[in-house]
N, C-alpha and C positions, 0 to 999 in steps of 0.2 A: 211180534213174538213168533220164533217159530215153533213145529210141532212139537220139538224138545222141549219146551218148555210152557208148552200149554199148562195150566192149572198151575205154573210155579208164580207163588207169591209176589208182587214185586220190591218188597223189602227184600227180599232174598234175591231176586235177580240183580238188585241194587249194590252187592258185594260185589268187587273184585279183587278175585284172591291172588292176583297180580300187583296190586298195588300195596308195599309196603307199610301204609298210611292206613289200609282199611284195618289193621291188628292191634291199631292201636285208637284207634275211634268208633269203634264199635264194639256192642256186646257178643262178642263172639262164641263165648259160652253159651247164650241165647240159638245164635245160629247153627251152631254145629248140634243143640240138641231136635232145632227143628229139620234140621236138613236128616239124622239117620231116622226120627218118628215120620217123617214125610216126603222126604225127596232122595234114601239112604245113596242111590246110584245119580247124580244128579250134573246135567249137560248143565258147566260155566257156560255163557256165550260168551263169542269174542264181544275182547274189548280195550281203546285204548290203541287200535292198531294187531293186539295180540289175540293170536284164532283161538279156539273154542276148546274146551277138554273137557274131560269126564272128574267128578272130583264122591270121592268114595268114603265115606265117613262112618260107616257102619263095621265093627272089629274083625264079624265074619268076611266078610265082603272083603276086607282089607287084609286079611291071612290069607283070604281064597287067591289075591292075582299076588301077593309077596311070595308064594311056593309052586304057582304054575312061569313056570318058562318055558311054556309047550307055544303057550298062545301068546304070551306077551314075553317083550324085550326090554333089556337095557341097554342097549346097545344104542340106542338115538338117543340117552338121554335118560338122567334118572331123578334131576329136578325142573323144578319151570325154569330157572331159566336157560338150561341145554336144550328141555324140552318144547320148549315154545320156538325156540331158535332155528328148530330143523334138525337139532344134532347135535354130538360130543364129537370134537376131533379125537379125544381121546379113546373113542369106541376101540376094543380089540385089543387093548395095550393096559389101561387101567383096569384093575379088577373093578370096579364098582360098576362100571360100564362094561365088560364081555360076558357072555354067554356061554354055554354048551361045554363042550370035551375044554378048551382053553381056562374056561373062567375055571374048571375043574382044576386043572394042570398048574395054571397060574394059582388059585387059591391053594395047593396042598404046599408048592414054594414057598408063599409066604407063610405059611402056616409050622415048616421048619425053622423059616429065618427067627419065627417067634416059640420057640424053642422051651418048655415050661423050666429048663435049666434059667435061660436070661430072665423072663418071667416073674419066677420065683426070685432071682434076684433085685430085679425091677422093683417086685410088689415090697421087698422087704426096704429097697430107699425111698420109695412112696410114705410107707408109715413114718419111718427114720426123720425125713422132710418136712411131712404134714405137720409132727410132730413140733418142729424144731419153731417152723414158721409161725405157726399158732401159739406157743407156748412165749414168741419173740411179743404177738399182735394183743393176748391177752397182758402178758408186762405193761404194755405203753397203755393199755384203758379202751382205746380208740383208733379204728382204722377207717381207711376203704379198702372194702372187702374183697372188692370184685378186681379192683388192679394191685393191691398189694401183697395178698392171697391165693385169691383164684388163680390169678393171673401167673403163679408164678410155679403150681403144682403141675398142672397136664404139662404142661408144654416141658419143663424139665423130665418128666417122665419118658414122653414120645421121643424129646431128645436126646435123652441117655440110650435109647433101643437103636436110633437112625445114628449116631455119633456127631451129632452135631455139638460143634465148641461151643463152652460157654460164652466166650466173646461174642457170638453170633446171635444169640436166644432173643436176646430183647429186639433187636434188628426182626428177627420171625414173625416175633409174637405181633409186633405192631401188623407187619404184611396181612396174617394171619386173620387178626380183627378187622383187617381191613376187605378181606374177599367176600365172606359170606353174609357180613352184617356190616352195619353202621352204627358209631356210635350218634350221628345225627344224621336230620330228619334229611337235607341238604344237600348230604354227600352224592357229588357224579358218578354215574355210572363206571365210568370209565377209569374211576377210580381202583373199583373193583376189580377191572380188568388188567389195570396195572399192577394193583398186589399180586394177581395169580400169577401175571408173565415172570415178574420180579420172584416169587417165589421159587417157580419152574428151573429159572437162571439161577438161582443159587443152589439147586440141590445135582445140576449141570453139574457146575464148579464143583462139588464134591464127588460127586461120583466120580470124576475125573482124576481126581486127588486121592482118591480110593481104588482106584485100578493099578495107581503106581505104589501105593504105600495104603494095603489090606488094612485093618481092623479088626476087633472081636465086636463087630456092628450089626446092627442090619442089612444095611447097605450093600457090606465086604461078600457077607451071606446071599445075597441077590447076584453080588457080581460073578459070585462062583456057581450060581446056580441054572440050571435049562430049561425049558420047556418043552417037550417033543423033541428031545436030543438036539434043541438050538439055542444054544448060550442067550439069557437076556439082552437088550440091546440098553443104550443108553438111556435110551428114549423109554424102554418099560421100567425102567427101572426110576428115574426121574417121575414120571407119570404115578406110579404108586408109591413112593416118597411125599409127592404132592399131596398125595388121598389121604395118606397117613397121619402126614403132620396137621391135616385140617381136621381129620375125623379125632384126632388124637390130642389137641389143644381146644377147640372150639367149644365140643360137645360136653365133657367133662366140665371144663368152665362155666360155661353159662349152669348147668345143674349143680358144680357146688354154691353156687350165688345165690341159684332157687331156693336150695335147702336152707340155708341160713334166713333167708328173707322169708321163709314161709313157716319157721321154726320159730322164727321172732313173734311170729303175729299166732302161733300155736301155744299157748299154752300148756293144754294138757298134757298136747304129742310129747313137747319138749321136759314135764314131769316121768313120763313114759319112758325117755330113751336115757335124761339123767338117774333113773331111779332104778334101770337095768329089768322095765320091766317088758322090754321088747329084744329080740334080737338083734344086733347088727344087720345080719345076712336080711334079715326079713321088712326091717327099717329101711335098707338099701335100697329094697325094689321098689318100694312105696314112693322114693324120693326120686327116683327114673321113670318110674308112672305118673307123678305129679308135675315133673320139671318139662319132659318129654322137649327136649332144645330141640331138635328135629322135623320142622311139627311135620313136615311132608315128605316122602320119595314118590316118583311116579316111575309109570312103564308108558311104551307104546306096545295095542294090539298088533300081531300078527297078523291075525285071520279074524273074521269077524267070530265073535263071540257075544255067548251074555253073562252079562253080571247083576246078580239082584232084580231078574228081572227085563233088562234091557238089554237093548242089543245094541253092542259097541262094533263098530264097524273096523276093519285092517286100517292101519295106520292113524287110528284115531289115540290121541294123547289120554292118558288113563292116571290122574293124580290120587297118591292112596296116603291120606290124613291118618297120622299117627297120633294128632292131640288130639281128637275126634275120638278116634278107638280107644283111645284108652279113658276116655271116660261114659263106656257106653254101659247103658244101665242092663242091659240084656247078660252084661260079663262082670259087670261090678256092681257091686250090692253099697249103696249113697255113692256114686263115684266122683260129686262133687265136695267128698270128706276128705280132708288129708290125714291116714288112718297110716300110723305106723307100725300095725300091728296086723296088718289088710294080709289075710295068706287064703286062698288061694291067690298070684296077683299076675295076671298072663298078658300083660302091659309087655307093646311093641316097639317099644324106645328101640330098641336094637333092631329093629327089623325084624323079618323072619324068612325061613325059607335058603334057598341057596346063596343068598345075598346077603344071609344072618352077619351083622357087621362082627368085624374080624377084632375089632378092639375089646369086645364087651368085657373078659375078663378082665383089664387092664382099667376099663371105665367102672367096674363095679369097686375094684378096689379103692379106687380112688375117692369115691364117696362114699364107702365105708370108713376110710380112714378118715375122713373129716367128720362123718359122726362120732366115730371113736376118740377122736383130738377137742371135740364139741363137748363132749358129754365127761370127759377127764379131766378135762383144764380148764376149765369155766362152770362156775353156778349159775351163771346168765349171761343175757345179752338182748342189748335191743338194738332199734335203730336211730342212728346218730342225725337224720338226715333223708331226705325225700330221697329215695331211688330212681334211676333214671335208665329206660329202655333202651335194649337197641333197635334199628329197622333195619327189618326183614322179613321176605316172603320165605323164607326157609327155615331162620334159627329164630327160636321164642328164647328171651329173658332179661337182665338185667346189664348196662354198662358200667354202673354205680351206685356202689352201696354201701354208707357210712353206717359202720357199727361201734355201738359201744358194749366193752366185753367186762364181766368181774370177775374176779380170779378167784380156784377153786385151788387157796392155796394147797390143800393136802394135795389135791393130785398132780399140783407141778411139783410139789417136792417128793411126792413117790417116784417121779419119772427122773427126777434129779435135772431139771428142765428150771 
């Protein structure tokens, strides 16, 4: 044991939050509430082959390095596995990954391509869709939720903004499931590694098709766009396409799954949101603080610094636990409640700080609109069928989830649905 971890438990040094396998074999609930009452700053050791990091589970601690980019970077990397790796090739060129006056430059770019004109039009096919699909999935009595639902809202969304054809979406969406998570326990790595290159190659192929024949896209909007009075290159533009389509399929997905699966098993909540005696807007956040698909980003130190306490040395890997934070009792009053009605609710699912994810409106709406489609065209629903995880050290939730729904005939026939 080294001096880092003197006095640490060895059930708890016993976790590694590298392996897939430990999120779903352990009380993790358990751990994370002992690691911010007693270890909040706490040295992983290596293990496994994979070096050592700092892993931060306490919601102050974890605001504090999401808003300093003074001391810490993302530029090596902003999950384990870039960060364990040595690096992002992509440092400098993807927003999620740069820094300073660039990530500035670069995010105001993106920030026109997404335009509250397309936005707002976006938001209004979001409802339009959720609508349509739900109102189809409540008729038949019975689905699966997570692939014939979930599966089919974000990703049509991100792909209406990016222009990508609907012939192409199901081709993505499989890639897409396939980079960040698994739907089993099994799957090679190198799998992973393939859907991202395959991904990478396809939004190649478009961009390329979009320099000769524009669109009203995102894409079209990048390709016209600069940075420092230097036209984007293929290569940034491809690179944050990639960011997109994953932050913008993945992340919404896995949390409309959570809310249905945790809504099922809610009783009351689900009286609360049918009976309109909660907000939308305020239910929303409840279900982004309780789903938290994200559970981690990390930085690497600059300079030595401390955190909570501890002094983290330059170059040392700094993992800052977003499913940690947001159920820390210090910020949330029972935060192992699923309270639809939780206000004030200052839950990190989006991140925060300069790296504040760039989707959020676009994820908010989207599971608004599935409470809203939940709570109008159905008087219930349970589950059809044992649910089944994905793995991964990054994304928390569900690959499959049979429900059975009963119809709230009035409110499919007000919608004329």
């Amino acid at each position: 044991m080294s001096i880092r971890t003197t006095g640490v438990p060895d059930e708890i040094l016993a976790i590694d939050l590298v392996d897939p396998r430990t999120y779903l074999e352990n009380d993790m609930r358990e751990y994370w509430r002992r690691l911010r009452a007693e270890h909040p700053v706490h040295w992983h050791p290596p293990a496994r082959g994979n070096p050592g990091f700092w892993v931060l589970s306490r919601h102050a601690d974890v605001m504090a390095v999401y808003r300093d980019d003074k001391h810490f970077t993302s530029e090596r990397g902003n999950v384990l596995v870039t960060l364990l790796a040595g690096g992002d090739t992509a440092a400098g060129q993807m927003l999620a990954v740069t820094d300073g006056e660039r990530h500035k430059d670069l995010r105001n770019v993106m920030l026109k391509a997404f335009s509250p004109r397309a936005l707002n039009r976006v938001a209004d096919r979001v409802r339009a869709n959720t609508r349509r699909i739900m109102a189809d999935a409540v008729r038949r009595g019975e689905c699966e939720f997570a692939g014939e639902i979930a599966a089919r809202i974000p990703l049509t969304t991100i792909s209406d903004l990016l222009g990508v054809p609907e012939a192409d979406r199901a081709h993505l969406l499989g890639l897409t499931r396939s980079s960040l998570s698994s739907d089993e326990a099994n799957q090679d790595a190198d799998d992973s590694w393939t859907a991202r290159s395959e991904i990478l190659l396809y939004f190649s192929e478009l961009v390329a098709e979009r320099r000769k024949i524009p669109a009203d896209d995102v894409i079209s909007a990048l390709i016209a766009s600069e940075v420092g009075g230097v036209p984007l290159s293929d290569r940034d533009i491809v690179l944050n396409c990639y960011s997109l389509i994953l932050g913008g399929d993945e992340t919404s997905r896995l949390t409309m799954i959570d809310q249905v699966l945790t809504l099922s098993k809610s009783p009351r909540q689900w009286r609360s949101l049918k009976n309109r005696e909660v907000s939308l807007e305020t239910a929303t956040e409840e279900v982004l603080r309780w789903a938290t698909p994200a559970m981690h980003f990390g930085r690497t130190a600059l300079v030595d610094v401390e955190v909570g306490g501890r002094l983290i040395r330059a170059g040392e890997v700094v993992t800052l636990w977003n499913i940690a934070a947001n159920r820390d009792e210090k910020v949330f009053s029972d935060p192992y409640a699923f309270d639809l009605g939780r206000t004030p609710n200052k839950h990190v699912t989006f991140g925060y700080g300069p790296h504040f994810c760039l989707g959020a409106f676009l994820g908010r709406v989207e599971v608004r609109e599935m409470l809203s489609a939940l709570r109008d065209l159905t008087s219930g629903f349970e589950l059809a069928g044992e649910p089944k995880p994905i793995h991964s050290n990054l994304m928390a939730g569900m690959s499959w989830l049979p429900v059975r729904f009963e119809c709230d005939e009035a409110g499919l026939a007000e919608e004329g649905l």
